[in-house]
C-alpha positions in Angstrom: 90.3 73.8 183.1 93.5 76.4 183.7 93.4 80.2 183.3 96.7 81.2 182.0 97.8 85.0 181.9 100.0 88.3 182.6 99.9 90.1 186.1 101.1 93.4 186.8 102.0 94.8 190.5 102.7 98.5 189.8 105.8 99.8 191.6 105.2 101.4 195.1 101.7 99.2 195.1 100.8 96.1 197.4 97.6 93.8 196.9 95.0 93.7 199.9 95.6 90.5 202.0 93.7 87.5 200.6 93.6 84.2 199.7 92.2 82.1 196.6 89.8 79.5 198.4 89.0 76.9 195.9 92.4 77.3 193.2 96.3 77.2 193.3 98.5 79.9 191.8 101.6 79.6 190.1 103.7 82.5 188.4 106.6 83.4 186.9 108.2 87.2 187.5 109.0 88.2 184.0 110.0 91.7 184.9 111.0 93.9 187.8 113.5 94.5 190.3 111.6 92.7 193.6 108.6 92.2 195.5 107.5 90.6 199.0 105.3 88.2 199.1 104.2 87.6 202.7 101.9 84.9 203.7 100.6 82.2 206.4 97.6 82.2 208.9 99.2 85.9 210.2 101.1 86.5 207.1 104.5 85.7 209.0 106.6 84.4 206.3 108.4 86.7 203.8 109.6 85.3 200.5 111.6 87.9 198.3 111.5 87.8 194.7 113.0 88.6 191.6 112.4 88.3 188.0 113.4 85.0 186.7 112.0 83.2 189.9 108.8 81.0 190.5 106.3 81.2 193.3 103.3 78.7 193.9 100.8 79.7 196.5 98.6 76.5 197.6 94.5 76.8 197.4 93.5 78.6 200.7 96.9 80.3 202.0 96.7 84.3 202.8 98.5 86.3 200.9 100.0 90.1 200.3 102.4 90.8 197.5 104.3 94.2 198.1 106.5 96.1 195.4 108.0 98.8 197.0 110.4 99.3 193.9 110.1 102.1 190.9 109.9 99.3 189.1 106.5 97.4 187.4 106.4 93.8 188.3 105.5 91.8 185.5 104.2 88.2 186.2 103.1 85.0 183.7 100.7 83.2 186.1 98.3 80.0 185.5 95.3 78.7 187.5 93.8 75.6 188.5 90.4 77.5 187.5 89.1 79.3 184.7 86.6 81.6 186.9 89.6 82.2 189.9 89.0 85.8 190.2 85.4 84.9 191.6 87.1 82.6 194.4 89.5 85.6 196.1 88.4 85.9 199.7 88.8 89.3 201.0 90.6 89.3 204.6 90.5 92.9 205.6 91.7 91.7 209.1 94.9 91.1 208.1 95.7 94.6 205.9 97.5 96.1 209.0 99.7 93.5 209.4 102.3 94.2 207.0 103.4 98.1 205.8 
């Protein structure tokens, strides 16, 4: 099965560090001017991106996505699972990492 739908990051927001344990993401940034997208055990890498470019985040990988534009990020994203919201871990430990 595949879940297949928009995402919005509003501008000057961030996601709370987690990761999807049992599903891969991939998306598509349809609009927006850029966001960070840090992740690894202790978030360490830093990928920028733009509208027009393609992320994948493998099954199990901590994550934080950071717009610190005026700008709405718009994303088209699709999942190996139907149900993936129910398998987003939480890690709280890792919020302070990145500001």
């Amino acid at each position: 099965m595949l879940w297949l739908g928009t995402i919005s990051l509003p501008a000057g927001r961030r996601t709370k560090a987690h990761r999807h344990e049992g599903h891969e993401t991939a998306l598509l940034m349809t609009a927006g001017e850029e966001i960070e997208i840090w992740s690894g055990s202790e978030l360490e890498q830093c990928e920028l991106v733009h509208a027009g470019d393609y992320l994948f985040i493998p099954a199990g990988v901590p994550h934080v996505a950071v717009n610190r534009s005026p700008e709405n990020a718009e994303f088209l994203g699709a999942r190996n699972d139907p149900a993936a919201n129910e398998s987003v871990v939480l890690m709280p430990e890792l919020d302070n990492i990145i500001p």
